[in-house]
Every structure is written in structure tokens, then in C-alpha cells.
Z-matrix of the N, CA and C atoms (Angstrom, degrees):
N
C 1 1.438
C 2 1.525 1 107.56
N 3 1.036 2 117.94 1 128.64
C 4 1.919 3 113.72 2 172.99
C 5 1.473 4 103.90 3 -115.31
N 6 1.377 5 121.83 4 -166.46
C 7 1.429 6 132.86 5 -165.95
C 8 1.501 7 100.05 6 -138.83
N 9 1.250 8 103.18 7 174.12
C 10 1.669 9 115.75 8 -166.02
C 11 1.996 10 90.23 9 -46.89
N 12 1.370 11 108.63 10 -53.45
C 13 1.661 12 96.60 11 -169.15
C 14 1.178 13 109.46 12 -90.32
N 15 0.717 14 127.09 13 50.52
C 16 1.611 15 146.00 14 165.17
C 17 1.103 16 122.91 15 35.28
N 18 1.486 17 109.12 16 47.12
C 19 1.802 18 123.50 17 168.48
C 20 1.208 19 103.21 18 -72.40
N 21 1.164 20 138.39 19 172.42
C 22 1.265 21 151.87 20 138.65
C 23 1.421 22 125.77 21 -91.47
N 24 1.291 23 114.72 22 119.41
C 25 1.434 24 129.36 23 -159.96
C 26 1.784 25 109.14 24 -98.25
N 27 1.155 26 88.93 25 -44.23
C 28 1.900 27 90.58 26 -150.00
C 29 1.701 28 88.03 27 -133.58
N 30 1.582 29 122.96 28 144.68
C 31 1.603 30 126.06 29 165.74
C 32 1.480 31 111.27 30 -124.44
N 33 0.961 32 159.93 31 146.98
C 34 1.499 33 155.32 32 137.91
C 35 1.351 34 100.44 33 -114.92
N 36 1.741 35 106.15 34 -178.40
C 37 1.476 36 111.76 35 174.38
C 38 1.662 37 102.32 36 -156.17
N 39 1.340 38 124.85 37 120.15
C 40 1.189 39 105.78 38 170.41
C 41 1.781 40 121.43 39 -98.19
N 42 1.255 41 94.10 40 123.89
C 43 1.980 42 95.06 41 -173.88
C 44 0.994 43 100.16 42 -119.82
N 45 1.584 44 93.27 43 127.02
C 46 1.340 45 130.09 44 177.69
C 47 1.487 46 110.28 45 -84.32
N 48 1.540 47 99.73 46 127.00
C 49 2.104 48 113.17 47 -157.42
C 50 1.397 49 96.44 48 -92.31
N 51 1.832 50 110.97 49 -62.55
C 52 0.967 51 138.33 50 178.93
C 53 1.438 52 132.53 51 -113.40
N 54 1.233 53 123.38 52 -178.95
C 55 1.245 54 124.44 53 176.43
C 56 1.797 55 115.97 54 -65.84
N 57 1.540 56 103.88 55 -45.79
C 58 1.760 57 111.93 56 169.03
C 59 1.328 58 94.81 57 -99.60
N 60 1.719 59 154.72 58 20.00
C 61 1.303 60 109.23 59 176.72
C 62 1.869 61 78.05 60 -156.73
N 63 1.991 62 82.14 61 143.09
C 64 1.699 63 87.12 62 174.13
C 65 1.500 64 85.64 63 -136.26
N 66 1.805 65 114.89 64 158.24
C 67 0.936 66 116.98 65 147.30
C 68 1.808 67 138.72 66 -94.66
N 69 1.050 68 138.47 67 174.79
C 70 1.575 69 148.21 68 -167.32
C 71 1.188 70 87.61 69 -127.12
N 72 1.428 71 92.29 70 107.20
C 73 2.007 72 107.66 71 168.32
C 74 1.191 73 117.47 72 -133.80
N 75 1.158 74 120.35 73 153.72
C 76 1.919 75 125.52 74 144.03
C 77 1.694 76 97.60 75 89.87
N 78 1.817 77 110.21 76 28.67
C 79 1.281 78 111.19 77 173.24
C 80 1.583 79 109.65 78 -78.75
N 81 1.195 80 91.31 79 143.64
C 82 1.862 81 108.48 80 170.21
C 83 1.706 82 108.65 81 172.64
N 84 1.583 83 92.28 82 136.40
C 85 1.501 84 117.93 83 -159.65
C 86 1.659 85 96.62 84 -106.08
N 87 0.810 86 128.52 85 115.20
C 88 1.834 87 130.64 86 158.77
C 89 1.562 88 101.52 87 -25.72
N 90 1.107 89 113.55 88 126.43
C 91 1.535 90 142.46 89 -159.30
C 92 1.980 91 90.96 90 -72.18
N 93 0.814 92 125.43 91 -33.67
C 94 1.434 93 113.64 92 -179.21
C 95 1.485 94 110.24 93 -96.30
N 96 1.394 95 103.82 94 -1.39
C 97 1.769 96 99.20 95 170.77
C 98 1.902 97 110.44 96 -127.57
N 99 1.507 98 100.41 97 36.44
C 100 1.673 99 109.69 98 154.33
C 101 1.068 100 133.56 99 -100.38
N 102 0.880 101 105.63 100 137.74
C 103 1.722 102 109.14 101 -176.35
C 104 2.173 103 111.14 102 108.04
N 105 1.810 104 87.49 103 23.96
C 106 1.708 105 68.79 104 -160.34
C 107 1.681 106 83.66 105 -142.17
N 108 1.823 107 121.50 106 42.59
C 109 1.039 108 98.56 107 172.70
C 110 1.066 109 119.60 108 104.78
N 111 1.657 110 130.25 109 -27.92
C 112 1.822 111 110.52 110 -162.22
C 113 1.231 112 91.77 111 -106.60
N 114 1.817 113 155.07 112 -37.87
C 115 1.003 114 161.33 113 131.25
C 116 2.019 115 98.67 114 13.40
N 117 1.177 116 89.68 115 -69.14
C 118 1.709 117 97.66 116 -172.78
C 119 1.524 118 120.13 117 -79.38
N 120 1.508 119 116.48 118 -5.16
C 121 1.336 120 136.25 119 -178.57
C 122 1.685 121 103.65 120 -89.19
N 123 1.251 122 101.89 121 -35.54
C 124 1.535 123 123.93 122 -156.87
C 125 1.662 124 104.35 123 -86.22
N 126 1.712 125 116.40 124 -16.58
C 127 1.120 126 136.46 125 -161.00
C 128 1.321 127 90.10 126 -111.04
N 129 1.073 128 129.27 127 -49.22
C 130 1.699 129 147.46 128 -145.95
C 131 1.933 130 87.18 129 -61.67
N 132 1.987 131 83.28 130 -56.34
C 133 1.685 132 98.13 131 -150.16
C 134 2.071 133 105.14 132 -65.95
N 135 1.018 134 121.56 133 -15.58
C 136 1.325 135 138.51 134 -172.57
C 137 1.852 136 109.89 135 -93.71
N 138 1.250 137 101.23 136 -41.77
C 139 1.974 138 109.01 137 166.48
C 140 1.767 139 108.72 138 -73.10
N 141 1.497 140 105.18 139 -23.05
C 142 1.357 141 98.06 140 167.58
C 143 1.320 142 115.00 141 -96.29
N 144 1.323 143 144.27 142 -16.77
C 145 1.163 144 165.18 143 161.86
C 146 1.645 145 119.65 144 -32.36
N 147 1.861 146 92.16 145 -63.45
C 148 1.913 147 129.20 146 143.49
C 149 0.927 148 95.66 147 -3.60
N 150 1.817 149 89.91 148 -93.56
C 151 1.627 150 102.18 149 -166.38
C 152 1.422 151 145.03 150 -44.53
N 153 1.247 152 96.39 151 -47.60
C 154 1.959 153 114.22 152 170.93
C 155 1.571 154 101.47 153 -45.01
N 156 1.345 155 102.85 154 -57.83
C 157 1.751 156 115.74 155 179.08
C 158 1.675 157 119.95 156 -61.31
N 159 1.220 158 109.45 157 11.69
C 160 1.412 159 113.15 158 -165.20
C 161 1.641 160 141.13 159 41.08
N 162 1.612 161 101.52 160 24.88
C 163 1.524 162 123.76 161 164.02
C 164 1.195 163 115.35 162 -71.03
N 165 1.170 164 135.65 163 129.31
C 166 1.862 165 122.88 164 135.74
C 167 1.146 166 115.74 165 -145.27
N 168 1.118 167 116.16 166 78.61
C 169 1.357 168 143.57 167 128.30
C 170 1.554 169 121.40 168 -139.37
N 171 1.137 170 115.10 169 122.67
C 172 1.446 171 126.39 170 -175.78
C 173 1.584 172 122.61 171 -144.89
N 174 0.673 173 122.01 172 144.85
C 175 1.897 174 122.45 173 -132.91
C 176 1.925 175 103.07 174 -143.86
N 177 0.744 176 138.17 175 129.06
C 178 1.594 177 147.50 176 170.43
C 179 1.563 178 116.09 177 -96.25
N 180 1.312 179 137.84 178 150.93
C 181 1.154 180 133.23 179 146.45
C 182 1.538 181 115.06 180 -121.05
N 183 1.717 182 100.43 181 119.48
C 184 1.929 183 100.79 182 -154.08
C 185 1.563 184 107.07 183 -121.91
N 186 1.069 185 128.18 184 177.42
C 187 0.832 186 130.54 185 129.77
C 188 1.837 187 134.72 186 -113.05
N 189 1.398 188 102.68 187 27.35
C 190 1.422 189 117.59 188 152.59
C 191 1.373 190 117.67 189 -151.47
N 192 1.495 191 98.34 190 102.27
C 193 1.269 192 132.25 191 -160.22
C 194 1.722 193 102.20 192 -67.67
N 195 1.447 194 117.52 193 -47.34
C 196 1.400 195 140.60 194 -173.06
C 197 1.454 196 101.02 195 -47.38
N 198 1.301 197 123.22 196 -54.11
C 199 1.409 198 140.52 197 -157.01
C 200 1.695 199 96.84 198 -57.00
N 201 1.660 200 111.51 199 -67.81
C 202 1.305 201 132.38 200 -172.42
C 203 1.587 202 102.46 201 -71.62
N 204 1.750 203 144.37 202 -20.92
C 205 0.869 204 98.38 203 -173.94
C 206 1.938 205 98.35 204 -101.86
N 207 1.389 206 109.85 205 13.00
C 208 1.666 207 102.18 206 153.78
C 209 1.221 208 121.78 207 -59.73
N 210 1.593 209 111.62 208 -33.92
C 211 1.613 210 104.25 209 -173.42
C 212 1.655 211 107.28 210 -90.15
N 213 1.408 212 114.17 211 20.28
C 214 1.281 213 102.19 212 -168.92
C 215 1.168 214 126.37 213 143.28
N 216 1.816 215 106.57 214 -64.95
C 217 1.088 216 100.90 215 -172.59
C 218 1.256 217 151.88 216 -75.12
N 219 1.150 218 150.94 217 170.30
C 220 1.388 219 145.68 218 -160.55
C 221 1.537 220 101.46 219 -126.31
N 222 1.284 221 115.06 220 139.39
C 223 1.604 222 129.92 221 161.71
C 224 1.409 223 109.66 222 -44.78
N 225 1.469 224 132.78 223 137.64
C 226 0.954 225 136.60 224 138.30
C 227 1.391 226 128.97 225 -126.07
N 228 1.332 227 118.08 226 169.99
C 229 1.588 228 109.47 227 176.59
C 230 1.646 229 104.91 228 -97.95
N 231 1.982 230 98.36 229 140.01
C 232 1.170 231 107.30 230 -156.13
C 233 1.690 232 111.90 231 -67.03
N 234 1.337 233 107.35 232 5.87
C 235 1.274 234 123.13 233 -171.58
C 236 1.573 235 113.54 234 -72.70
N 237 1.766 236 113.70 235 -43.50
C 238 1.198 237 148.68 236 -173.88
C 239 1.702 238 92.79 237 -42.81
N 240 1.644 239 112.04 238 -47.03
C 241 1.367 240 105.63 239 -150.14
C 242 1.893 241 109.10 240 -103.76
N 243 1.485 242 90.14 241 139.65
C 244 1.709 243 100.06 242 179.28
C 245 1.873 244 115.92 243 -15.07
N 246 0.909 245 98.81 244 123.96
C 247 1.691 246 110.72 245 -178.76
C 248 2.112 247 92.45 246 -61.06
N 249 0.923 248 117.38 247 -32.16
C 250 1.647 249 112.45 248 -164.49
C 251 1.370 250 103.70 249 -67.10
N 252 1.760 251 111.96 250 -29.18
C 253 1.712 252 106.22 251 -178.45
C 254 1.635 253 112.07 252 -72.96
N 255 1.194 254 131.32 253 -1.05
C 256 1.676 255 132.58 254 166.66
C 257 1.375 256 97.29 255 -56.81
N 258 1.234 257 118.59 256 -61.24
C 259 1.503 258 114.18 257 -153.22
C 260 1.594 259 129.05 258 -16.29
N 261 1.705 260 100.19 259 -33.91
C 262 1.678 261 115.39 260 164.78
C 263 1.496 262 124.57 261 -57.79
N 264 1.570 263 95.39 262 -29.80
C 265 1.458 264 117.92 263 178.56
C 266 1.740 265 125.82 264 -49.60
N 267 1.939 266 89.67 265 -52.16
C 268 1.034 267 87.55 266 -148.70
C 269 2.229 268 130.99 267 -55.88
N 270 1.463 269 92.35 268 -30.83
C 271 1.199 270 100.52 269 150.31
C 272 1.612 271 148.33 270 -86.45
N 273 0.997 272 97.16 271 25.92
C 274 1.476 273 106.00 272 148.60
C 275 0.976 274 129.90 273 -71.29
N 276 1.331 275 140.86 274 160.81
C 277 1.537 276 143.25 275 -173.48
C 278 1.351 277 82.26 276 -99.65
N 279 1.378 278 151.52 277 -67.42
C 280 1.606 279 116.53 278 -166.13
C 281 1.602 280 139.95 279 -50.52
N 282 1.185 281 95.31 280 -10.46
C 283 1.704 282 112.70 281 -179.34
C 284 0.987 283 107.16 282 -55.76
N 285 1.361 284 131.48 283 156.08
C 286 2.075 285 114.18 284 -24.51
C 287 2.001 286 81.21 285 -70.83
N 288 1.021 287 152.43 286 -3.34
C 289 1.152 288 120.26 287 -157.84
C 290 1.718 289 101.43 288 -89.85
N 291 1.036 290 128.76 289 59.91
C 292 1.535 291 126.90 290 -175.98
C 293 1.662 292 106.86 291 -54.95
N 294 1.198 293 107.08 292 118.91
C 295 2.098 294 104.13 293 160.09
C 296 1.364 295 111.17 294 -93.51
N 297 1.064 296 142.33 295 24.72
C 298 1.516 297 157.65 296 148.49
C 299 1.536 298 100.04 297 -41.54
N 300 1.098 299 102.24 298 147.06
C 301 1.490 300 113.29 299 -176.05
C 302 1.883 301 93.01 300 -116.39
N 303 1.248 302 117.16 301 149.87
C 304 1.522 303 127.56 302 -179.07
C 305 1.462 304 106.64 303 -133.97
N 306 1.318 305 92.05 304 116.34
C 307 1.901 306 116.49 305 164.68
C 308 0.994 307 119.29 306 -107.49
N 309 1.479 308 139.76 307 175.03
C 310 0.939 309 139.02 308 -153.78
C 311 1.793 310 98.66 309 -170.86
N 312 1.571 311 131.97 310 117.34
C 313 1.483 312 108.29 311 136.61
C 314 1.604 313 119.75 312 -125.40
N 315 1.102 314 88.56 313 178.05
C 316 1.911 315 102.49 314 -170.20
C 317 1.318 316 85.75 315 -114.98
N 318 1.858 317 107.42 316 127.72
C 319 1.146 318 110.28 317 178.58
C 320 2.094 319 103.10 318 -96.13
């Protein structure tokens, strides 16, 4: 998202796992423009995104759970979801022990 002078404020990405299920990743809003809306704009524009694409279900792994389940989403256990979406995982240093929190909504 940028602003009239064309900073860039806010990034997400929605990746598509499966045919019914994408995830909402790699969100983050410029620290002086949170709390004011683009976080949830940035979410908004990617659940509608889903849809056009004929997804609804789309799922986050956060560590602010609060944020996502205003827009919706619901807790799930990270177990629930396709073993093929780790693949990002596997090099991480938390693996397998992820502290990621997993949501989930059904559009």
C-alpha cells in the first residue's frame, strides 16, 4: 500500500497453497502507520482477492492472533492444515517447533 507520496506503508502477500485454500503472509505496516487501518485494509484486499480466485478458506500463521481474529479469523490447530504448506518452514530455525499461532477463515 503507499500514500499520496508514494512511500510504501504496509506489504502482505496472499499464497495460494491449494486449489480451496490460500494463505495471508508477509504482512507488516510501517510502524508509524499502525493502528490506523491499513493492516486490516491490507487483509480486507487479499480475503477479497480469495474470492475472485474462488478460495475461501484462507489461514495465517501469526504471532498476533487478536488482530486476525477481528477480521474473522478463528484459531486452529496447526495440525488441521495440509502438510505441503511447511515447505516455507522447513528452514527456519524454529522447526518443527513453530510458536506461530494458526487461524483459519471460511469465506
Amino acid at each position: 500500500m503507499q500514500t499520496s507520496d508514494d512511500n510504501i506503508v504496509g506489504v502482505v502477500a496472499l499464497n495460494i497453497c491449494w486449489e480451496d485454500l490460500a494463505e495471508v503472509k508477509s504482512l507488516a505496516v510501517r510502524e508509524d502507520y499502525q493502528a490506523k487501518g491499513m493492516g486490516r485494509q491490507l487483509v480486507e484486499h487479499c480475503l477479497s482477492e480469495a474470492v475472485v480466485l474462488g478460495i475461501y478458506r484462507v489461514f495465517t500463521l501469526t504471532y498476533q492472533p487478536k488482530f486476525f481474529e477481528k477480521l474473522g479469523f478463528k484459531l486452529v490447530d496447526k495440525s488441521s492444515l495440509p502438510h505441503k504448506i511447511w515447505a516455507d518452514c522447513l528452514k527456519c530455525p524454529k522447526f518443527p517447533d513453530c510458536d506461530e499461532i494458526a487461524l483459519l477463515v471460511e469465506l
